[in-house]
C-alpha positions as CSV (number, residue, x, y, z in Angstrom):
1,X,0.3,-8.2,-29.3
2,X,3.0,-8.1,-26.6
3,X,1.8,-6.9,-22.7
4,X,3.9,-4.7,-20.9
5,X,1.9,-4.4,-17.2
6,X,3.1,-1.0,-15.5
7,X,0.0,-0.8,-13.2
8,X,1.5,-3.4,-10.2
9,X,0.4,-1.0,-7.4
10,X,-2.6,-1.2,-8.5
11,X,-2.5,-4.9,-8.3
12,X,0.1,-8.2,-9.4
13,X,0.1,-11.4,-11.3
14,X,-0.1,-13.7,-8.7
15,X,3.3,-16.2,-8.5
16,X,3.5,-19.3,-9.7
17,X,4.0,-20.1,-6.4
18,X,1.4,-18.9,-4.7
19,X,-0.9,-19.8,-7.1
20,X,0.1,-23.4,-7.1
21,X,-0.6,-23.8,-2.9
22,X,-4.0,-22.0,-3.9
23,X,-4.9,-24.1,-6.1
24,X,-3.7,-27.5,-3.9
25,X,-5.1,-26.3,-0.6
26,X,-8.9,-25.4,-2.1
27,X,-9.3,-29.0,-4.2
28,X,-6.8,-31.4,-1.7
29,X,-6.6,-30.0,1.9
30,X,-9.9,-28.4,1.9
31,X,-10.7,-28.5,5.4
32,X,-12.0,-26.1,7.9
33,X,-9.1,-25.3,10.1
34,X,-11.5,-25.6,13.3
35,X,-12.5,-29.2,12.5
36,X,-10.5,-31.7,14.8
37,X,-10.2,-34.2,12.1
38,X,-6.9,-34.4,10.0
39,X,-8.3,-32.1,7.5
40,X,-9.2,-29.8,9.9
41,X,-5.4,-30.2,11.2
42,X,-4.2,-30.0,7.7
43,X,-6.0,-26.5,7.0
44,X,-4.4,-25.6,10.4
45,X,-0.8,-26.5,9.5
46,X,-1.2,-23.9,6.2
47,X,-2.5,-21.4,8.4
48,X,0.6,-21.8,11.3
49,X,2.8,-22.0,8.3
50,X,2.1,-18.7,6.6
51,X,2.2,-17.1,9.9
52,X,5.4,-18.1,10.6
53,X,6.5,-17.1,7.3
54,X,5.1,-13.2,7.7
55,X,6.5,-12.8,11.2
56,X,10.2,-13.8,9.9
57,X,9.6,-11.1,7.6
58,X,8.9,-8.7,10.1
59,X,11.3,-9.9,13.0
60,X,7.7,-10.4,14.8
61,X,6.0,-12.8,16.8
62,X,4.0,-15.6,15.6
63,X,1.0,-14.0,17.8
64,X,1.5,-10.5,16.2
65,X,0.0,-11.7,12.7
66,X,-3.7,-11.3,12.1
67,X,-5.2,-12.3,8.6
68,X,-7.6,-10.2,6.8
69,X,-9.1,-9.9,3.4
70,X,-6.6,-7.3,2.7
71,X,-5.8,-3.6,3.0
72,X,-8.9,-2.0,3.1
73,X,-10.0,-4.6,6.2
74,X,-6.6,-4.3,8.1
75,X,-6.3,-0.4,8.2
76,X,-10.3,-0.2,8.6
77,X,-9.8,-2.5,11.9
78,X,-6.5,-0.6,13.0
79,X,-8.5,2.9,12.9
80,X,-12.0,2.2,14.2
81,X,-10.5,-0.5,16.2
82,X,-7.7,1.0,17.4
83,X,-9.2,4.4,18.8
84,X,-12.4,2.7,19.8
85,X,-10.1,0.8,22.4
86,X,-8.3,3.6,23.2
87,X,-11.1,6.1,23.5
88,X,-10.5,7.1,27.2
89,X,-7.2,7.9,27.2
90,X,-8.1,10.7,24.5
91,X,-9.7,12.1,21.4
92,X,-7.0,13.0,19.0
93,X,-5.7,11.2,15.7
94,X,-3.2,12.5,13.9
95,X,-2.9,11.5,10.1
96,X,-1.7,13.3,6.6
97,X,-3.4,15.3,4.0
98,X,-2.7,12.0,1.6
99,X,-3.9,9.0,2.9
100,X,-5.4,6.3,0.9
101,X,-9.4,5.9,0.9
102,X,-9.2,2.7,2.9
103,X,-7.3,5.2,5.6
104,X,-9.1,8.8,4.9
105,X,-12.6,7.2,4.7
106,X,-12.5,5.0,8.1
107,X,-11.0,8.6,9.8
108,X,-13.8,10.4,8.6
109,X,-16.3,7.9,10.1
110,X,-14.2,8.4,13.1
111,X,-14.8,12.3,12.6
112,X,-18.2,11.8,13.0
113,X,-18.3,9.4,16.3
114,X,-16.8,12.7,17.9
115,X,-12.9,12.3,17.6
116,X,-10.7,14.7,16.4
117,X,-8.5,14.4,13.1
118,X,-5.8,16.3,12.9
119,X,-4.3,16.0,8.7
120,X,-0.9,16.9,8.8
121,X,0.4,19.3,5.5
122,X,3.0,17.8,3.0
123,X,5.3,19.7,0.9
124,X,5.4,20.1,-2.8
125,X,7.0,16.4,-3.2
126,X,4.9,14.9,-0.8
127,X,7.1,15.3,2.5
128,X,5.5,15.5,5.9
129,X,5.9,18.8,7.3
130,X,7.7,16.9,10.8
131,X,7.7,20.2,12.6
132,X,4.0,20.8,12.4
133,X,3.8,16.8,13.6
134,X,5.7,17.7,16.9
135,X,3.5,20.4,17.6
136,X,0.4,18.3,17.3
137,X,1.7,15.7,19.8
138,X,-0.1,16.3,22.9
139,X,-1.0,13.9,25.6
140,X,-4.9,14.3,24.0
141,X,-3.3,12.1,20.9
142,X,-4.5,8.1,21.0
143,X,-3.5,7.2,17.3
144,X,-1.3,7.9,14.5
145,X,-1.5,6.7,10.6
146,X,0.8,7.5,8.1
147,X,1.2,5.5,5.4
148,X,4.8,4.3,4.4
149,X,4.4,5.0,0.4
150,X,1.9,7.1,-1.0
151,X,0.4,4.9,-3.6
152,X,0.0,7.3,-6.4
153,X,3.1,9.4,-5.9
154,X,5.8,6.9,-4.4
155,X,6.4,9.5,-1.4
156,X,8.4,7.9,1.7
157,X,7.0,9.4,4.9
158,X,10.0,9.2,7.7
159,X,8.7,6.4,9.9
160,X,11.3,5.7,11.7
161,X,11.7,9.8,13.2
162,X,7.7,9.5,13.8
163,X,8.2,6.6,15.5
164,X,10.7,8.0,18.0
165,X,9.0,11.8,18.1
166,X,5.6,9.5,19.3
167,X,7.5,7.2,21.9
168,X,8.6,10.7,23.3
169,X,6.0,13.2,23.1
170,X,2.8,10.8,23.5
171,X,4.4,7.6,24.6
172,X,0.6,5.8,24.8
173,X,-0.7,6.6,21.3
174,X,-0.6,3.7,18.7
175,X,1.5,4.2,16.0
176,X,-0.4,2.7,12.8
177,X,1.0,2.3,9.6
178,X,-0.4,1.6,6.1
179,X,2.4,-0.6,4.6
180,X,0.3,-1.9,1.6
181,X,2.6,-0.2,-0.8
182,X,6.0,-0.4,1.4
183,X,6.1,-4.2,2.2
184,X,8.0,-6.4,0.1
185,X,9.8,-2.9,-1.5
186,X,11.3,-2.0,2.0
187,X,12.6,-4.1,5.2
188,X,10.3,-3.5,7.9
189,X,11.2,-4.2,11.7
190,X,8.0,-2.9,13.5
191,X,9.8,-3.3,17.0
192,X,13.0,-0.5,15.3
193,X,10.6,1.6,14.3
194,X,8.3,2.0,17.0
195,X,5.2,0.7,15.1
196,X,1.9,-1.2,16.8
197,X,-0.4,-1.1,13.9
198,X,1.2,-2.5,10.6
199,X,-1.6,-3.1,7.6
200,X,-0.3,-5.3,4.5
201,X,-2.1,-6.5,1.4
202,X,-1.7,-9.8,-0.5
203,X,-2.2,-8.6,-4.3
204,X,0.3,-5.3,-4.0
205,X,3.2,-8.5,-4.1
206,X,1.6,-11.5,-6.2
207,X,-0.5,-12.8,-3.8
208,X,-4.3,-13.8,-4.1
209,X,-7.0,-11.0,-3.9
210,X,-8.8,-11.0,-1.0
211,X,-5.9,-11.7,1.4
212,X,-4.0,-9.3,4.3
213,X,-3.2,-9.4,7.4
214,X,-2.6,-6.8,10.3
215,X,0.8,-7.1,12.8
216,X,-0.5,-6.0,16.1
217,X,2.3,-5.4,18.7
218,X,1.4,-7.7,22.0
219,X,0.5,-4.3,24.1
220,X,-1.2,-2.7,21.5
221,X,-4.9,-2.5,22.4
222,X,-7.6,-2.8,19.9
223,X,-10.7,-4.2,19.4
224,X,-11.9,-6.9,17.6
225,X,-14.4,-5.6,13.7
226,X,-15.4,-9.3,13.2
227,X,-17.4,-11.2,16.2
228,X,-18.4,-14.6,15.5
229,X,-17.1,-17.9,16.6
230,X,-13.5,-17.2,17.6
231,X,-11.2,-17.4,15.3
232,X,-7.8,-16.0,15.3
233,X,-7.8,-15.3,19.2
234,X,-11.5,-13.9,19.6
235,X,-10.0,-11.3,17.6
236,X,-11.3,-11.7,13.7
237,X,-13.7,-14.1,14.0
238,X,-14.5,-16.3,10.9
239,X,-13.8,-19.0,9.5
240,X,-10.0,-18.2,7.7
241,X,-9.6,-18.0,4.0
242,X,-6.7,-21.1,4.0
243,X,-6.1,-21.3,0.4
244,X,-5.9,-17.9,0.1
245,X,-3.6,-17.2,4.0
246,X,-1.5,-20.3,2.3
247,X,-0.9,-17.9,-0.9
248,X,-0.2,-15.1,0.9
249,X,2.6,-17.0,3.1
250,X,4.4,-17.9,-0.3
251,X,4.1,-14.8,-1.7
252,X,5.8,-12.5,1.2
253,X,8.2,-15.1,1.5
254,X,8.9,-15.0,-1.8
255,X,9.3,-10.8,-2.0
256,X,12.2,-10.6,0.6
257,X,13.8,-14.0,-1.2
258,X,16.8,-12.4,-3.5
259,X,15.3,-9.0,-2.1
260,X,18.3,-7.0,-2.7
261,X,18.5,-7.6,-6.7
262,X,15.0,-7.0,-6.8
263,X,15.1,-4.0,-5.1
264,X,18.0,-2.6,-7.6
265,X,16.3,-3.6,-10.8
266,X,12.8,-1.9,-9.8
267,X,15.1,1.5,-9.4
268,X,16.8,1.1,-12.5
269,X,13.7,0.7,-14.1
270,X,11.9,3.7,-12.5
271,X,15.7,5.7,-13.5
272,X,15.4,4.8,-16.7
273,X,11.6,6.0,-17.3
274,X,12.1,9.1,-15.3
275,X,15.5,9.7,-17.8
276,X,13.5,9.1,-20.7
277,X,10.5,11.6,-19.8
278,X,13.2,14.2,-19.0
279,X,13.8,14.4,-22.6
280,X,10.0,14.4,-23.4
281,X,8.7,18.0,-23.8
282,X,6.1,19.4,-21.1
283,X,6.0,16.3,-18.6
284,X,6.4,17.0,-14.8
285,X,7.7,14.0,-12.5
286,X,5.6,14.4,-9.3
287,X,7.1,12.9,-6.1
288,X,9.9,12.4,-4.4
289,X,14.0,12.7,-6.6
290,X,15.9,9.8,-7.4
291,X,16.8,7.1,-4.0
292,X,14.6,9.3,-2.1
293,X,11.2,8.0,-4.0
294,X,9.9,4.2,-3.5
295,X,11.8,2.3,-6.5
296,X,8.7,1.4,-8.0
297,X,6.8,4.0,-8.4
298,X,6.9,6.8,-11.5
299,X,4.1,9.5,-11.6
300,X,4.2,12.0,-14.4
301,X,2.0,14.5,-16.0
302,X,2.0,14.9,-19.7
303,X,0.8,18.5,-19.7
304,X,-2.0,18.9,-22.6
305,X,-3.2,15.2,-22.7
306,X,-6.2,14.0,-20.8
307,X,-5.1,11.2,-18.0
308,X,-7.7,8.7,-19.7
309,X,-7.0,9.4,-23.0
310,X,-3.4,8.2,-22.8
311,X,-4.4,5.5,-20.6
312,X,-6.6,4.2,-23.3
313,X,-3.9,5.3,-26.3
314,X,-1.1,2.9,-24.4
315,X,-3.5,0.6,-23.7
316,X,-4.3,0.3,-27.5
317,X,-0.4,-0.5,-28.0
318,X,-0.9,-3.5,-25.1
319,X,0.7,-1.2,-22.4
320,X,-1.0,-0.3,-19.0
321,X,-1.1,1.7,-16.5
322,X,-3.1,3.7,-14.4
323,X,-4.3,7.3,-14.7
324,X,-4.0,7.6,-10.5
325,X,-4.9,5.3,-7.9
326,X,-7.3,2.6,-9.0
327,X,-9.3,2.9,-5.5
328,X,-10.3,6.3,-6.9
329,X,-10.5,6.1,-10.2
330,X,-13.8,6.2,-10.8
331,X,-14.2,9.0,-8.6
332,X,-14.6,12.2,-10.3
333,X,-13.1,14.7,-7.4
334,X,-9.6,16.1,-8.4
335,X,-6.7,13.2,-6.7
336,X,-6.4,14.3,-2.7
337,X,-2.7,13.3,-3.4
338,X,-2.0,15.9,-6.3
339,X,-3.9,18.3,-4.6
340,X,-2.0,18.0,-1.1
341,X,1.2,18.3,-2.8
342,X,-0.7,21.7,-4.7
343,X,-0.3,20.1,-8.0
344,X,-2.5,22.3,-10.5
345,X,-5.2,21.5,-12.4
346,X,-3.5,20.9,-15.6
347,X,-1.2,18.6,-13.6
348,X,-4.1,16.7,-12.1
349,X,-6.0,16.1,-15.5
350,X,-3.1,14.5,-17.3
351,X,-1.1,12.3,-14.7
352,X,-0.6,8.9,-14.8
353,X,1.2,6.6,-13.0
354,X,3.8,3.9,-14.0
355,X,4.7,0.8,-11.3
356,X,6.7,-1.9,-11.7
357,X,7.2,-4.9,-10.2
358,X,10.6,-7.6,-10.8
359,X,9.2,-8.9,-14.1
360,X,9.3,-5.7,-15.7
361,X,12.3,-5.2,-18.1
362,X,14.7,-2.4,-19.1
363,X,13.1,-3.2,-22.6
364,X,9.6,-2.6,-21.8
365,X,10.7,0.8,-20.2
366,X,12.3,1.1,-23.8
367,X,9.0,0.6,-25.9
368,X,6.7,2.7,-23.2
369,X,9.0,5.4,-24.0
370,X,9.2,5.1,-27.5
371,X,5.3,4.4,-27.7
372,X,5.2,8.3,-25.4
373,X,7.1,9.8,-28.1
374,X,4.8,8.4,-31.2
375,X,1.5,9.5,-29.8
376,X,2.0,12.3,-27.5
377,X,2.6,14.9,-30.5
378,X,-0.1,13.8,-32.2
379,X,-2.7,14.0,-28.8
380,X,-1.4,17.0,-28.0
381,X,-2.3,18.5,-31.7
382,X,-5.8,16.8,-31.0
383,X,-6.8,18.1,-28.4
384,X,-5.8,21.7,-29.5
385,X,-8.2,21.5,-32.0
């Protein structure tokens, strides 16, 4: 049976690429990059290498990239971190009403420890109500996190106008944002757009699990998760994943290599899936319209069939994808997403979502779409009965 993957924000194939320099660096130049022998300097050379790779990405420094075992880790370490250095100056955060988990959950720790969150409402497509933000920046505010793309919806917050409404109205706050969904779809100059805090994650773009990194701005303060023996500039101690840093280097490289054409076939694909369900009886398209949505992400409900139960339907036919954010998934609470953008209950219980990545075809779209139109009918009548 032929696979057609629609889940990629979930998580990628990693490259060919990337896989390859895992694979070389973890059975040839094994070494511990803090041995002073040449394996040691070997190990080291991957690890300068795929920093210099991310920070041409980013127009950064060299000294602005941090590696991490991924999303979760970097916006963990930008939150706690981040307002536990910054503690003195104030007590506020301000965030949205749909962050991810690896965002929501460190905030809520946060909560507890005495600071004060301040969730910022989104509209019906998931917009950020921007003139609620300008009232909630006050001198009081230390941090703010927005993510770029909302993971289940494809939702583009406005980072560059936060950006300049925080270098005006609270100057000394950090500006931190979750990027794990943006990076590789979007150019991202953290310097234009006013950001400190910038978290990224290595299997979003067909890198190895396990593998992020965190661009800190040279003036941002923040303090150090990880102690230990001094790794990375006493700030994330422990010993550095090389095979996996050297993967992650290739694959960032390779997303903004031919990024252009990439970026026009993922929103031709997500036009032509969001045509096809037009035509499709009872299905809502949740998120931002057209250009104004990330390119690779589609979420739809299919009003009168249970999320799972098409999930598992497609999956039957060799096509996947996910029935909400797989960080959540298991969770049995109603999606914070759906429900900040006051998506019903009917919506809730029968959305998926489709994301692509460049080795998804205007075929596969094709048989997705005919596979919808076979089995919905007959689900439908199913679960009527």
């Amino acid at each position: 049976m032929k696979e057609i993957y629609f889940d990629n924000s979930s998580t990628t194939v990693v490259s060919p690429a990337a896989a390859g320099i895992v694979l070389k660096v973890m059975t040839e130049d094994y070494g511990n990059p803090s041995s002073m022998h040449e394996k040691g300097v070997r190990a080291e050379m991957y690890v300068k290498e795929a920093r210099a790779k991310i920070a041409k990405t980013l127009r950064a420094k060299e000294n602005e990239i941090y590696f991490t075992s991924g999303g979760s880790e970097s916006n963990n370490w930008a939150l706690i971190g981040g307002a536990l250095a910054n503690r003195r100056a104030g007590n506020t955060i301000l965030t949205s009403a749909f962050e991810h988990p690896a965002v929501s959950e460190p905030l809520k720790f946060l909560e507890k420890e005495g600071f004060s969150i301040e969730r910022i409402p989104v509209d019906g497509q998931g917009r950020l109500d921007l003139k609620v933000l300008r009232e909630k920046m006050t001198e009081d505010v230390i941090l703010l996190s927005f993510m770029y793309v909302n993971n289940e919806i494809g939702a583009v917050n406005p980072i560059a106008a936060i950006g300049k409404m925080k270098t005006e109205l609270c100057p000394k706050a950090l500006f931190h944002v979750d990027a794990i969904q943006a990076y590789g779809k979007y150019r991202i100059c953290p310097k234009e757009l006013g950001i400190d805090l910038l978290s990224v994650s290595g299997h979003k773009l067909h890198g190895p699990k396990g593998t992020g990194f965190l661009y800190k701005a040279e003036q941002a303060k923040l303090l150090p998760l990880i102690y230990g023996g001094g790794q990375q500039g006493g700030m994330r101690s422990g010993t550095e994943n090389v095979p996996g840093i050297a993967g992650l280097g290739v694959a960032c490289e390779e997303a903004y290599t031919g990024f252009e054409e990439k970026i026009s076939r993922l929103k031709k694909l997500r036009e032509r899936l969001a045509a096809g369900l037009s035509e499709i009886p009872d299905v809502v398209i949740h998120g931002m319209p057209g250009d104004e949505g990330a390119p690779h992400i589609l979420n739809a409900a299919f009003l009168g069939v249970g999320s799972e139960v098409l999930l598992h339907t497609l999956e039957d036919r060799g096509i996947y994808i996910s029935a909400g954010s797989a960080c959540s998934t298991h969770k049995r609470a109603g999606s914070p997403t759906l429900t900040a953008i006051g998506a019903p209950r009917t919506e809730m219980e029968s959305s998926v979502r489709f994301s692509f990545s460049e080795l998804n075809t205007e075929e596969e779209i094709d048989e997705a779409l005919a596979a919808l139109r076979e089995v919905l009918p007959m689900l439908r009548r199913y679960r009527r009965k």
